[in-house]
PLY file of the C-alpha trace (Angstrom):
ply
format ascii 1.0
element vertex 244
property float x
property float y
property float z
element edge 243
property int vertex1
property int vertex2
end_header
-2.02 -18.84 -19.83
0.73 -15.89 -20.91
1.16 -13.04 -19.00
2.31 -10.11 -19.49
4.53 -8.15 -17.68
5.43 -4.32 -17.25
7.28 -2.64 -20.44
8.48 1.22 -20.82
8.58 1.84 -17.48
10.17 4.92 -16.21
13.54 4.72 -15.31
14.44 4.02 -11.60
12.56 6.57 -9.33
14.70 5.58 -6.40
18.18 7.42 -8.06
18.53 10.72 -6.69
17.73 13.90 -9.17
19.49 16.91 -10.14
18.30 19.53 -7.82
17.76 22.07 -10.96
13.91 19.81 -11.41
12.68 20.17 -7.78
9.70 17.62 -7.42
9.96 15.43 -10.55
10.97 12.30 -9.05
8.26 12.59 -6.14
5.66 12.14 -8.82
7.10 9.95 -10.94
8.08 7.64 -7.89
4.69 8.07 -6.60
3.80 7.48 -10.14
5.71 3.72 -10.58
4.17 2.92 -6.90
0.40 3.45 -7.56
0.77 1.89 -11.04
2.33 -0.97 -9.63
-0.22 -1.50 -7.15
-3.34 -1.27 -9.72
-1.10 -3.96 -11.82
-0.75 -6.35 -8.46
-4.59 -6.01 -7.88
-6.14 -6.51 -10.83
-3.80 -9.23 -11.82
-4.51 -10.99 -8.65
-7.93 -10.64 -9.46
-7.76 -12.14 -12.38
-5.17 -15.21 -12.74
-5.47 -17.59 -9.25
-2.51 -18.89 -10.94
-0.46 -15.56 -10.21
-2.10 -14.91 -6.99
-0.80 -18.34 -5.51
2.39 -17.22 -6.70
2.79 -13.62 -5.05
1.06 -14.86 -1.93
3.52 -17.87 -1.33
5.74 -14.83 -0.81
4.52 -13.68 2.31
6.63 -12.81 4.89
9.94 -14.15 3.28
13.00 -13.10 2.03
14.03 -12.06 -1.59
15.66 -15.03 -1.80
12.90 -17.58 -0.67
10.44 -16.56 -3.03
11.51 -18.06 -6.75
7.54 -17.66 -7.53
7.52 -14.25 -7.19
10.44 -13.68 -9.75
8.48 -13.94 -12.92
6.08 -11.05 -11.72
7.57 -8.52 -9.40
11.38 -8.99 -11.27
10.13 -6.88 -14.82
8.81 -4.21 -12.27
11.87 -3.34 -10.75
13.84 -1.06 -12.73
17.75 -2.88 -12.86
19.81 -4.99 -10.70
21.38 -2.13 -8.96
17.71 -1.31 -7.29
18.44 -1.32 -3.39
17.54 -4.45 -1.53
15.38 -2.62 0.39
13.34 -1.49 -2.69
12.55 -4.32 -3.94
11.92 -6.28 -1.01
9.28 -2.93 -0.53
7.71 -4.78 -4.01
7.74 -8.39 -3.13
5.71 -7.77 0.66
3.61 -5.66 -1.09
2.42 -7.71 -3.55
1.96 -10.75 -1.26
0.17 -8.59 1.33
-2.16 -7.72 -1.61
-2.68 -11.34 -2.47
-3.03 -12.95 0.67
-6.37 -10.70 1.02
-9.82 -12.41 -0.17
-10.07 -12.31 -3.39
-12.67 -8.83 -4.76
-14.57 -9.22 -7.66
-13.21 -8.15 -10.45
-14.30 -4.10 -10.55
-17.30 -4.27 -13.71
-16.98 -7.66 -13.71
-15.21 -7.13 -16.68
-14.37 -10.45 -19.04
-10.75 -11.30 -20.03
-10.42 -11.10 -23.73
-9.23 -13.79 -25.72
-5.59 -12.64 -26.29
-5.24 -10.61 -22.45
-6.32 -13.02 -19.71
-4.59 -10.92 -17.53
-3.81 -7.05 -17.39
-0.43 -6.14 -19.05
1.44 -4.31 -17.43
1.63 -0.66 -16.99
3.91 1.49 -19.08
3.87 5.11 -18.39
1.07 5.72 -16.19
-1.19 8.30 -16.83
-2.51 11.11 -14.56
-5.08 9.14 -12.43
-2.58 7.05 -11.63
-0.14 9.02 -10.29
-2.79 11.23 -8.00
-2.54 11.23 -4.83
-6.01 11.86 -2.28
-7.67 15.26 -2.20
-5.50 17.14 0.63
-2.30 14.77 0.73
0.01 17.32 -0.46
1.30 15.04 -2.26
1.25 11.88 0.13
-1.30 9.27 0.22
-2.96 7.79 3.32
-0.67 6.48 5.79
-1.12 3.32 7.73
-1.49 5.66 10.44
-4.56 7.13 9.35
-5.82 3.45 8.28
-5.66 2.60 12.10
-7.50 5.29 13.40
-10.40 4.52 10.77
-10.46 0.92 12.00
-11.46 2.82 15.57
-13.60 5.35 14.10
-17.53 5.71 14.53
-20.09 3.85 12.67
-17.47 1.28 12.25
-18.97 -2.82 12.56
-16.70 -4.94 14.51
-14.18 -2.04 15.02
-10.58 -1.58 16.71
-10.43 -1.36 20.29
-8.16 2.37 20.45
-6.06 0.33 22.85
-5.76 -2.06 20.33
-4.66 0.26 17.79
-2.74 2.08 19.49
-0.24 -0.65 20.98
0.01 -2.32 17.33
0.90 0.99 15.63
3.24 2.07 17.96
4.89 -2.05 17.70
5.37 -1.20 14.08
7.02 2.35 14.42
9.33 0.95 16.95
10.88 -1.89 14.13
13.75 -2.10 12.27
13.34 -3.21 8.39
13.25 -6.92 9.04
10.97 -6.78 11.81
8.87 -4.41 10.36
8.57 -6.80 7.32
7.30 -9.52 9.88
5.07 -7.81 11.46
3.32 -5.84 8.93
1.42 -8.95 7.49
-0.67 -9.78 10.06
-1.22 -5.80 11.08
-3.02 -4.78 7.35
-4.49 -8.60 7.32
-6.10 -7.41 10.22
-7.32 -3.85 9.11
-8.29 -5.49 5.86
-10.66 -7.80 8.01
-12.51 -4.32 9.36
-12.40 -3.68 5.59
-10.42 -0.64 6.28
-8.65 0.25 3.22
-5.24 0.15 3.48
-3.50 2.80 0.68
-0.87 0.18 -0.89
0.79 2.54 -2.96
1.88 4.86 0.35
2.72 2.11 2.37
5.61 0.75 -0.36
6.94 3.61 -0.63
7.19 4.10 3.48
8.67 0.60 3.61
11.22 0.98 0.62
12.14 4.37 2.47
11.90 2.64 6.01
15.83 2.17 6.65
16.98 6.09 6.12
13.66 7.48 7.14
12.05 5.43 10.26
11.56 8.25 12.19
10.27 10.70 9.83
7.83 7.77 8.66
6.65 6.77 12.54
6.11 10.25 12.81
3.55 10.75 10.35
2.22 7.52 11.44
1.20 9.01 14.43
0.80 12.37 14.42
-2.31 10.76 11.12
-3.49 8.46 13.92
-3.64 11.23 16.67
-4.80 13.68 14.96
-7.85 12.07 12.91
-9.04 10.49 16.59
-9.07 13.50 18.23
-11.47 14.90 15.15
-13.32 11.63 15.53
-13.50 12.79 19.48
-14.52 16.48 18.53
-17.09 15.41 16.41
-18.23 12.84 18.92
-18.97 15.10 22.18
-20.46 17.76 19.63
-23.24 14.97 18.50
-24.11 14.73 22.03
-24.51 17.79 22.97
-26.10 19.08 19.65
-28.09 16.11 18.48
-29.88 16.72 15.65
-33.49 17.31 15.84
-35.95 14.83 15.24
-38.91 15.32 12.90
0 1
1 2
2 3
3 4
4 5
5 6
6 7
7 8
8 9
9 10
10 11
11 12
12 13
13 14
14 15
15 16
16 17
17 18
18 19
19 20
20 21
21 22
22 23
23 24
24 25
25 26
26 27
27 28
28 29
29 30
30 31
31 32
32 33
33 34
34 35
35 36
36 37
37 38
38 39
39 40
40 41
41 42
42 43
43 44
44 45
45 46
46 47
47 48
48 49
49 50
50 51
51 52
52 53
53 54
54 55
55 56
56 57
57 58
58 59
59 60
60 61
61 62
62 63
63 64
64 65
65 66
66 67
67 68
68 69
69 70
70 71
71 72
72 73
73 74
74 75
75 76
76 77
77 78
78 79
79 80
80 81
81 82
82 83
83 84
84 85
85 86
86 87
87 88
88 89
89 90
90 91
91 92
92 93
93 94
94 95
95 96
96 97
97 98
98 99
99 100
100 101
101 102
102 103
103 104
104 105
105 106
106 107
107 108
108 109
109 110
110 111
111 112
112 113
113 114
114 115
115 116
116 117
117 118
118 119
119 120
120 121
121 122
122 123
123 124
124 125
125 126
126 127
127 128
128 129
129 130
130 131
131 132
132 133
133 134
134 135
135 136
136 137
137 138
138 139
139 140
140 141
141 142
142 143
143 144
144 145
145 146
146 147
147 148
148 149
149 150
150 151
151 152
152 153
153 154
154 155
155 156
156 157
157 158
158 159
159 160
160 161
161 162
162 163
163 164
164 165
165 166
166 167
167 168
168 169
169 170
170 171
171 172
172 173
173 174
174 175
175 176
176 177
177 178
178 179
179 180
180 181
181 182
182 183
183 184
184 185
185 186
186 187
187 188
188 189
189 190
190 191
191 192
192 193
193 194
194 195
195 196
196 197
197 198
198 199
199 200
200 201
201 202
202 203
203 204
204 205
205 206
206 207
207 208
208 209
209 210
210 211
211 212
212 213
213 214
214 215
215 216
216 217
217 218
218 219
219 220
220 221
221 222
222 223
223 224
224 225
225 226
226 227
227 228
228 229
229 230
230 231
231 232
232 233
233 234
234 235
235 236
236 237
237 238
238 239
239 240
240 241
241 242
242 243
């Protein structure tokens, strides 16, 4: 089976701008992220072959994972992207892999010469939109734990629970954030909580300059969507709805 890999990308979103184009490389980082995601997915989806490859990845270094090359390697723009970016791309992509494997969205049917997805070039608008009222972020792993604790939730989070692991993985440094993270969305994904991919590279490619910034909105998301989730609580109770 060939696959294809990413062509015509844009060039390396992780290069400072010019300060005369105030926002550009925002979107076309957040761009690159949520196109590489989509890629990861639906490849995974499709090819075992691939998946077995990014998911041997897990948890190790750049230099452990000679699998992983012949995917993630085409994505990254040059040899002078940090270390820190790409190792953002190689977790990412074996987090996505080690999760059970969907069904294909439309079950749609590999044609004869594209067995798997190529590659996206310049990614269109969908791709690079971010959720209604993100200003421009997407949903942080923050907000992911405080839907695992939410209401109407099967088999949810104890808010102990989430609390004590989010606060673990604000506390890390790169390397032990990268060992820890694993097991933390393995276990959202179990709640089948959705975990927002594309936000959570670029938090963990941005993780050694801006931990504290990142924590922050980690919690202040978590905090702030349980006490809604609260709010809304004690106001069903004392204004149930009326029965007919």
């Amino acid at each position: 089976m060939t696959t294809t890999t990413p062509a015509d990308l844009p060039p390396d979103s992780h290069e400072p701008l010019p300060a005369s184009v105030p926002g550009q490389r925002t979107a076309e980082r957040a761009s690159r992220e949520r196109n590489f995601v989509l890629w990861v997915q639906q490849l995974c989806a499709q090819d075992p072959g691939a998946r077995a490859a990014l998911r041997s990845g897990l948890r190790k270094d750049l230099d452990a994972v000679p699998r992983m090359h012949r995917f993630i390697a085409p994505y990254l723009p040059d040899d002078r992207t940090p270390r820190e970016v790409q190792q953002a791309y190689y977790a990412i992509a074996s987090m996505i892999a080690a999760q059970p494997r969907p069904a294909p969205p439309g079950n749609p049917t590999p044609t004869d010469d594209q067995d798997v997805p190529a590659g996206p070039s310049d990614p269109g608008p969908s791709a690079a939109t971010a959720p209604a009222g993100s200003s421009g972020w997407g949903t942080s792993l923050g907000a992911a734990f405080a839907a695992a604790v939410g209401p109407g939730r099967e088999g949810r989070m104890r808010e102990t629970s989430a609390e004590s692991r989010l606060n673990l993985l604000t506390r890390q440094s790169l390397p032990g954030l990268h060992r820890h993270l694993p097991a933390a969305v393995a276990h959202l994904r179990s709640l089948d909580v959705p975990v927002d991919f594309a936000q959570l590279l670029s938090d963990l490619a941005h993780w050694p300059r801006h931990s504290g910034r990142i924590a922050r909105r980690w919690l202040q998301d978590y905090y702030r969507i349980r006490a809604r989730d609260d709010r809304a609580d004690a106001e069903a109770l004392t204004d149930p709805t009326p029965t007919t």
